[in-house]
C-alpha positions as CSV (number, residue, x, y, z in Angstrom):
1,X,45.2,95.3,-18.0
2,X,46.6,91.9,-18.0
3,X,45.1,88.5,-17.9
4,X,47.2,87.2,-15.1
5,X,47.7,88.4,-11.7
6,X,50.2,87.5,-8.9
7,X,49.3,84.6,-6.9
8,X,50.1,81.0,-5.8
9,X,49.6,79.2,-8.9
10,X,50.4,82.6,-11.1
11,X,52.8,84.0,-13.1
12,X,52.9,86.8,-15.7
13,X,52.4,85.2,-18.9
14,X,50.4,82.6,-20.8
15,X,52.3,80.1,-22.8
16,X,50.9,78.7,-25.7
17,X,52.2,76.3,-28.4
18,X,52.3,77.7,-31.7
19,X,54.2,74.4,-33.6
20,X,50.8,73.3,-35.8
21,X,50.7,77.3,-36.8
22,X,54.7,76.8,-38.3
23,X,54.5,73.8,-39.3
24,X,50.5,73.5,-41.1
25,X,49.7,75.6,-43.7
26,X,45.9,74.6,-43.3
27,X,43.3,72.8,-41.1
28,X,44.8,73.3,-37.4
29,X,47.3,75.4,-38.6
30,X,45.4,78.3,-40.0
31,X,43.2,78.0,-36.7
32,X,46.2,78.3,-34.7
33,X,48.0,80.9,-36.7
34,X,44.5,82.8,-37.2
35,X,43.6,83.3,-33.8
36,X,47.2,83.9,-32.4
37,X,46.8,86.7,-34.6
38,X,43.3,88.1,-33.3
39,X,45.0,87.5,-29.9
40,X,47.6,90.1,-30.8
41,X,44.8,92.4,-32.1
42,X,42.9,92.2,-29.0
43,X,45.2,92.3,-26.4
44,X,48.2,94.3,-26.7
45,X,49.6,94.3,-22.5
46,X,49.1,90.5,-21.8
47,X,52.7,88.6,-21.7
48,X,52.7,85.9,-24.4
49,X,55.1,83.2,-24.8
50,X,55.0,81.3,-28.2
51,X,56.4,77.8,-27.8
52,X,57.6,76.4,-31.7
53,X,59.1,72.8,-31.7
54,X,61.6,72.0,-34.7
55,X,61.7,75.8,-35.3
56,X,64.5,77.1,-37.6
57,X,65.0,73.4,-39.5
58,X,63.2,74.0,-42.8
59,X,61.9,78.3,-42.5
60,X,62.7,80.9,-40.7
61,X,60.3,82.1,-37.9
62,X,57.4,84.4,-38.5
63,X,57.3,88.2,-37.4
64,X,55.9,88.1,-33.9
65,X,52.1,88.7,-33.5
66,X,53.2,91.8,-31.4
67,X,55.1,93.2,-28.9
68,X,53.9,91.5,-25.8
69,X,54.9,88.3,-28.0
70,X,58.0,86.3,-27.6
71,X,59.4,83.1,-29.5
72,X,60.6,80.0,-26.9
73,X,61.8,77.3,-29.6
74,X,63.4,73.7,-30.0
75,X,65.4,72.4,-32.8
76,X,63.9,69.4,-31.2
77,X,60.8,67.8,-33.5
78,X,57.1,67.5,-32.6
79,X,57.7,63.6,-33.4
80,X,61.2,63.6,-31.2
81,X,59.3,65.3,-28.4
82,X,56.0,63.0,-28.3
83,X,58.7,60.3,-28.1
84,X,60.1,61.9,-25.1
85,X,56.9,62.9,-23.1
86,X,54.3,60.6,-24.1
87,X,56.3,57.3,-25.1
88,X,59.4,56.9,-22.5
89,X,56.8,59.5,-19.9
90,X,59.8,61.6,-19.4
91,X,58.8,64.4,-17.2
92,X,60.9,67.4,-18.9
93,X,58.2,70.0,-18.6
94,X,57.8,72.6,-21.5
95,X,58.7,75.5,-19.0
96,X,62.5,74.5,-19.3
97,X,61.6,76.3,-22.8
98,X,59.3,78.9,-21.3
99,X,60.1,79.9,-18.0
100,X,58.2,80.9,-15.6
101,X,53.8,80.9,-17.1
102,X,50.8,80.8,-15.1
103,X,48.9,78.8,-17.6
104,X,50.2,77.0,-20.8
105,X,47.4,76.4,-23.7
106,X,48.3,73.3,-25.9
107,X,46.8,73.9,-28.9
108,X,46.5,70.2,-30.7
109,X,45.3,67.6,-28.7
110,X,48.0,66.5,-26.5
111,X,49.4,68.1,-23.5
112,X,52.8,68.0,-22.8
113,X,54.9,67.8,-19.1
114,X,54.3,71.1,-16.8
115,X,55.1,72.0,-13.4
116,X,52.4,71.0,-11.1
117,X,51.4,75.1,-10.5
118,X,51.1,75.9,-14.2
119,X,46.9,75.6,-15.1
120,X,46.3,73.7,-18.4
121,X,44.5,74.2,-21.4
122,X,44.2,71.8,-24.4
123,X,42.0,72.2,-27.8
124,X,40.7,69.1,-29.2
125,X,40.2,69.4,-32.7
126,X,38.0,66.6,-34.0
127,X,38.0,63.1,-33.1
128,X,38.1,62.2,-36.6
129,X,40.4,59.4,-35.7
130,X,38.1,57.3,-33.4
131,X,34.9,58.3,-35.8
132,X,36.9,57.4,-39.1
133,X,39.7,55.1,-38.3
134,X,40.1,54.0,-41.3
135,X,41.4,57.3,-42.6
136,X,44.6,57.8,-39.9
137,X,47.7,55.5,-40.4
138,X,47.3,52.6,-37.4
139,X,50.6,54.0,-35.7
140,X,48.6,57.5,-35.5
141,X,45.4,55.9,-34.3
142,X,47.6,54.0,-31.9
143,X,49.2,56.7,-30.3
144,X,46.2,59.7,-30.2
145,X,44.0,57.0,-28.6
146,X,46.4,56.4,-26.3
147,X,47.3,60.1,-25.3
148,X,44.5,61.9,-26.0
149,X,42.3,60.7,-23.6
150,X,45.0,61.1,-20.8
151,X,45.6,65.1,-21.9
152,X,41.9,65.6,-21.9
153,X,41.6,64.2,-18.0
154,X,44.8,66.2,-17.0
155,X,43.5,69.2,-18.4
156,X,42.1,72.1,-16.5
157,X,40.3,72.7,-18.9
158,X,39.4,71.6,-22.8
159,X,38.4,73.8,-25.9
160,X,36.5,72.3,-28.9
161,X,36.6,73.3,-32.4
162,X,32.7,72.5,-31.9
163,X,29.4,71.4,-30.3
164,X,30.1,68.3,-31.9
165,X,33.4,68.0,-30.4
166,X,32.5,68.6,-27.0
167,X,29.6,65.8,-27.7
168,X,31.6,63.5,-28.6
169,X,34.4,64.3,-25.8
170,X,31.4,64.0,-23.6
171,X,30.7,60.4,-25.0
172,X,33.8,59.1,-26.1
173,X,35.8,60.2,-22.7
174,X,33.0,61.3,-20.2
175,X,34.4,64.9,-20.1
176,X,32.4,66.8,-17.8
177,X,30.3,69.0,-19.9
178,X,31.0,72.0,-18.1
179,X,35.0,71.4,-18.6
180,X,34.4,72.2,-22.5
181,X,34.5,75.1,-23.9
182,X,33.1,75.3,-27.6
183,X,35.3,77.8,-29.4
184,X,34.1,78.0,-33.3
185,X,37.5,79.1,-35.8
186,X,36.8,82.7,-37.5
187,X,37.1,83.5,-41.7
188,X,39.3,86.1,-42.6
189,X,38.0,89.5,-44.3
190,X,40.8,88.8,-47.4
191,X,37.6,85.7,-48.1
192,X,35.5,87.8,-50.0
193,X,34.3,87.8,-53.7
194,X,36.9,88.3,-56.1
195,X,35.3,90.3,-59.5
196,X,38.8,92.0,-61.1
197,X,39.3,90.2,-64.0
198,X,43.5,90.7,-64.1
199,X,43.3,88.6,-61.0
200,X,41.0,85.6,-61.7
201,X,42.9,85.5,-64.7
202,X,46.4,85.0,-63.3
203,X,45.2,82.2,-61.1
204,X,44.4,80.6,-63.5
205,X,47.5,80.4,-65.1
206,X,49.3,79.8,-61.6
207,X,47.2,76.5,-61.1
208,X,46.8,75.7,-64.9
209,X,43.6,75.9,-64.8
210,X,41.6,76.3,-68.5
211,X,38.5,78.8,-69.5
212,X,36.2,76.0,-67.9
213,X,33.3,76.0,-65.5
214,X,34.4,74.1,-62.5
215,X,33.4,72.7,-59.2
216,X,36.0,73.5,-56.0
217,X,37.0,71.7,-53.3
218,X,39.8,72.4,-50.3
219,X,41.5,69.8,-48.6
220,X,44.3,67.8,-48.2
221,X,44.4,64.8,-50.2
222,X,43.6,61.8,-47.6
223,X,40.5,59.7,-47.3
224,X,38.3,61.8,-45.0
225,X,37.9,64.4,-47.3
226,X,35.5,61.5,-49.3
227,X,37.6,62.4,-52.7
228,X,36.6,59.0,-53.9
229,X,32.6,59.2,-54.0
230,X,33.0,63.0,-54.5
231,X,34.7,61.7,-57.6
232,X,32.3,59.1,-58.6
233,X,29.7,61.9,-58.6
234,X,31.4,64.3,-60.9
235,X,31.2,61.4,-63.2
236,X,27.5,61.2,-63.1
237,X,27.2,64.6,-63.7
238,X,29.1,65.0,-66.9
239,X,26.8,64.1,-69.1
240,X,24.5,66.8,-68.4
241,X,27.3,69.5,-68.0
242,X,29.9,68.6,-70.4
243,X,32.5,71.2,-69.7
244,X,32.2,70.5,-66.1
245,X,35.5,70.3,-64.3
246,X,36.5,69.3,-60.6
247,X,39.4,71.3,-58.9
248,X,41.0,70.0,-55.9
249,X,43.3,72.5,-53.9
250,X,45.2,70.5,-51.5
251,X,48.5,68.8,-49.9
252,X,49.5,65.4,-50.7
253,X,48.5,63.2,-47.4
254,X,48.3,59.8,-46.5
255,X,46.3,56.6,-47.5
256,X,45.5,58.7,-50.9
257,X,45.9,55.8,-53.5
258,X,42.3,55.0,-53.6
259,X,41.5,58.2,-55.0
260,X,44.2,58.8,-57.6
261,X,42.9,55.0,-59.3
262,X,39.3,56.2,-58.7
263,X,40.4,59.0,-60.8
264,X,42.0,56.8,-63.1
265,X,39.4,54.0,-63.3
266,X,36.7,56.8,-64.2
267,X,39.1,58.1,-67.1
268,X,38.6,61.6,-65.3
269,X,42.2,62.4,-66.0
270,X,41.3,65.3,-67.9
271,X,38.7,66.9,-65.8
272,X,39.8,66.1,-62.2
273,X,42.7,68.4,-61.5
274,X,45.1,68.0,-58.1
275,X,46.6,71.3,-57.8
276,X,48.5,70.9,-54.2
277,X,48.2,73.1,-51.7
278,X,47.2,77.1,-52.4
279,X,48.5,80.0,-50.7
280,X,46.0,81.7,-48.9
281,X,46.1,84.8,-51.2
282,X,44.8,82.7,-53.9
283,X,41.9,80.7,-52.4
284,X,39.3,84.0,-52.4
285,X,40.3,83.9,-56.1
286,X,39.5,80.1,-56.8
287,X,36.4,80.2,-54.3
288,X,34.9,83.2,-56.7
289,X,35.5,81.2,-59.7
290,X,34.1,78.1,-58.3
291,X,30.7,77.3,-59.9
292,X,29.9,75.5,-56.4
293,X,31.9,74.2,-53.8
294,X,31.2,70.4,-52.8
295,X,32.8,70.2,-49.2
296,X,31.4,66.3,-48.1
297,X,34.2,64.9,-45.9
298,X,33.1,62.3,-43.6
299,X,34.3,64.0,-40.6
300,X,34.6,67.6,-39.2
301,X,35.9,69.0,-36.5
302,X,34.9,72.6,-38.1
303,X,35.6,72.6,-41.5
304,X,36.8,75.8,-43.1
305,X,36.5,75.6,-46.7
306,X,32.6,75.9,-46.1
307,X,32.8,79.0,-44.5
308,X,35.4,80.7,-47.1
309,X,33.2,79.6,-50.0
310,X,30.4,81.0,-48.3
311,X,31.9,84.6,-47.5
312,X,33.2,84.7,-50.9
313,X,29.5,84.1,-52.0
314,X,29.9,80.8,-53.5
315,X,27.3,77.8,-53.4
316,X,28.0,75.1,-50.8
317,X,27.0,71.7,-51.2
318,X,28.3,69.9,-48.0
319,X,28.0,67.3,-45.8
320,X,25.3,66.7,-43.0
321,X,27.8,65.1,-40.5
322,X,30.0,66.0,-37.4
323,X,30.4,69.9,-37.5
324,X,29.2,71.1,-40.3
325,X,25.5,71.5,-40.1
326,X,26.8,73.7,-37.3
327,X,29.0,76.3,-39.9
328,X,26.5,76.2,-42.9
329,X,23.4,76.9,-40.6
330,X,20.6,76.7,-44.0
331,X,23.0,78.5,-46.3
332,X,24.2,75.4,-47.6
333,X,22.6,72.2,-49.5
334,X,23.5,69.5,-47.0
335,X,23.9,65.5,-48.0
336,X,25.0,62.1,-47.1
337,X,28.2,61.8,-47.8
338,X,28.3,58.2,-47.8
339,X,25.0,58.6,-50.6
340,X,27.0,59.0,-54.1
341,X,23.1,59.8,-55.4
342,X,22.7,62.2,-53.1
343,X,26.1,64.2,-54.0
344,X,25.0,63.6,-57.7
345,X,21.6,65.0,-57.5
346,X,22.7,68.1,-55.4
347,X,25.5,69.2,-57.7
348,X,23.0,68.9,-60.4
349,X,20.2,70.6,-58.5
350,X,22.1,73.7,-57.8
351,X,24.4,73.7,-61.1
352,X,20.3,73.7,-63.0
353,X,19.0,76.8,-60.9
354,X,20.3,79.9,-60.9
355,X,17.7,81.1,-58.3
356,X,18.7,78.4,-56.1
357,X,22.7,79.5,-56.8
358,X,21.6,83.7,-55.6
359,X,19.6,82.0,-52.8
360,X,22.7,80.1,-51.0
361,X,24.8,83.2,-51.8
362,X,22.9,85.5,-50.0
363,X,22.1,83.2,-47.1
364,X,26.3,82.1,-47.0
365,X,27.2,85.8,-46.9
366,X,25.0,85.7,-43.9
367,X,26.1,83.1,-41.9
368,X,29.5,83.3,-42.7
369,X,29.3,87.0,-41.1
370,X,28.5,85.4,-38.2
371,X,32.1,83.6,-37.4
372,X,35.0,86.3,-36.6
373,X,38.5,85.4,-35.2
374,X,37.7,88.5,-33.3
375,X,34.6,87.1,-31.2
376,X,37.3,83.4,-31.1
377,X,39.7,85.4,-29.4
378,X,37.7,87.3,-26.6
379,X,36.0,84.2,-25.9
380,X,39.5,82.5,-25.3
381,X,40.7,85.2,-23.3
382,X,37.5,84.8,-21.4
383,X,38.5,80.7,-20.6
384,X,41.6,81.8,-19.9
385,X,40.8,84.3,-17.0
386,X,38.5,81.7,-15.7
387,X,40.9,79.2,-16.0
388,X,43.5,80.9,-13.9
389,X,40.6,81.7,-10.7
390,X,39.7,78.2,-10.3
């Protein structure tokens, strides 16, 4: 059966934007790409139409999700497109890309022109940038406070990455409660524990990593992630684990200075190892290996590496801001992340017991069971047949 029906304000198919899934290979990106694909498992008669801005300039699209699937692209850039629609207001309406849609999801926090009988869907991440200024480029800031708020009010209707989300869409832009939908991101079955050695061993080599014990964390390279105090920390700690060495798996971002001279200034060179971004094959690899995994950014809209280290049973310490309480449930060792102390002394506390290390495996096995992309995408086709009867 389909989602849509005939009607007024109706069509036969749901457009959704797929750009962040092309273009990111992690944070909105996987969450995009990850529950597009559920979608596809799910619903198999439903007409889909992908939208993809700057599609074809750097890679080749993907194979659809499936059959009831079809590409609607633009050579034309995400940047060269908010400069059209949200700086000079230009109404060119993303169905002159899509045709004729019922109901067009915008998957990453701005919504674009439509025509006035399409219903509206946007997801809103994270408000990292009005919690953490500091850690988004001005011109960014500039701009999402700008359009943000105006998406979220001409939405029909607004999905959250998370309870915190929606609280702070409820304080920040006094967002009807009920207009928020909280739809938690899913982990992958390939994020499980990785035991053959052949493997373990070859990713190794791939990232250049030694026969040392060390500490993982995912994440591009920007100052939200808290690289700087996370480092600071791994310095206290050396002492009593001299082999100790910190991994961090993630793109080259923005604002990122401060943490390469941190790095520097501790004379960490050595032991603090930048290894860019990792295909997705390889993280349940690096997660098994990973003594623990310190995840203490200073905002969240969900934060996935806590829920892949925890289905690949690795120990999480992590931060007890924004979202995250919300993934780890107990199965984590939560801290300040503004506290350098209290980083120190967890990472020490869990590296010292190995009770404490089968305790947080058993209880993140657990709760990571609890998030599928499965459950993600019946709940969004749920909003998006209640979407279309208003």
């Amino acid at each position: 059966m389909t989602l849509i029906d005939s009607g007024d304000k109706m069509a036969n198919a749901i457009g959704i934007d797929y750009t962040p899934a092309y273009e990111q290979g992690a944070g909105i990106g996987r969450y995009v790409r990850e529950l597009i694909a559920a979608l596809a498992r799910i619903d198999s008669e439903t007409k889909y139409k992908l939208f993809v801005a700057g599609a074809g300039q750097h890679k080749p699209l993907p194979a659809s999700p499936g059959p009831n699937f079809s590409w609607h692209t633009t050579r034309l850039s995400p940047r060269w497109l908010a400069r059209l629609w949200h700086k000079a207001r230009i109404p060119y309406s993303v169905e002159n890309w899509l045709g004729d849609i019922g109901l067009f999801h915008a998957t990453d926090f701005v919504l674009p022109p439509v025509h006035r009988t399409t219903y509206t869907i946007l997801t809103v991440h994270d408000l990292s940038f009005v919690h953490v200024p500091q850690a988004t480029s001005p011109r960014l800031k500039k701009y999402l406070d700008r359009v943000v708020p105006r998406s979220v009010l001409r939405a029909d209707h607004v999905l959250a990455d998370s309870y915190a989300t929606k609280d702070d869409l409820v304080a920040r832009y006094h967002t009807p409660p009920e207009k928020i939908t909280v739809l938690w991101g899913g982990v992958d079955q390939r994020f499980r524990h990785v035991s053959d050695a052949h493997q373990l061993a070859a990713v190794r080599a791939r990232y250049g990593l030694g026969n040392w014990p060390f500490l993982l964390t995912v994440g591009t390279v920007q100052p939200r992630k808290n690289y700087v105090r996370l480092c600071e920390a791994v310095s206290r700690i050396i002492p009593a684990y001299p082999d100790i060495h910190l991994v961090i798996a993630g793109g080259k971002g923005w604002l990122d200075d401060p943490i390469y001279s941190t790095v520097a200034r501790l004379g960490l060179e050595e032991r603090i190892h930048f290894i860019g971004f990792v295909d997705d094959d390889d993280l349940p690899a690096l997660y098994s290996m990973a003594e623990v995994v310190p995840y203490v950014s200073l905002y969240e809209g969900f934060g996935f590496p806590v829920l892949e280290a925890m289905a690949c049973g690795t120990p999480v310490v992590a931060s007890n801001t924004s979202s995250i309480p919300e993934v780890t449930g107990d199965a984590a060792i939560l801290v300040d992340p503004i506290d350098v102390d209290a980083i120190t002394e967890a990472l020490q506390t869990v590296l010292a017991s190995p009770a404490l290390q089968s305790a947080l495996k058993e209880k993140g096995l657990k709760q990571a069971a609890h998030f599928t992309w499965e459950d993600a995408a019946r709940k969004l086709v749920e909003v998006y047949q209640a979407t279309t009867a208003l």
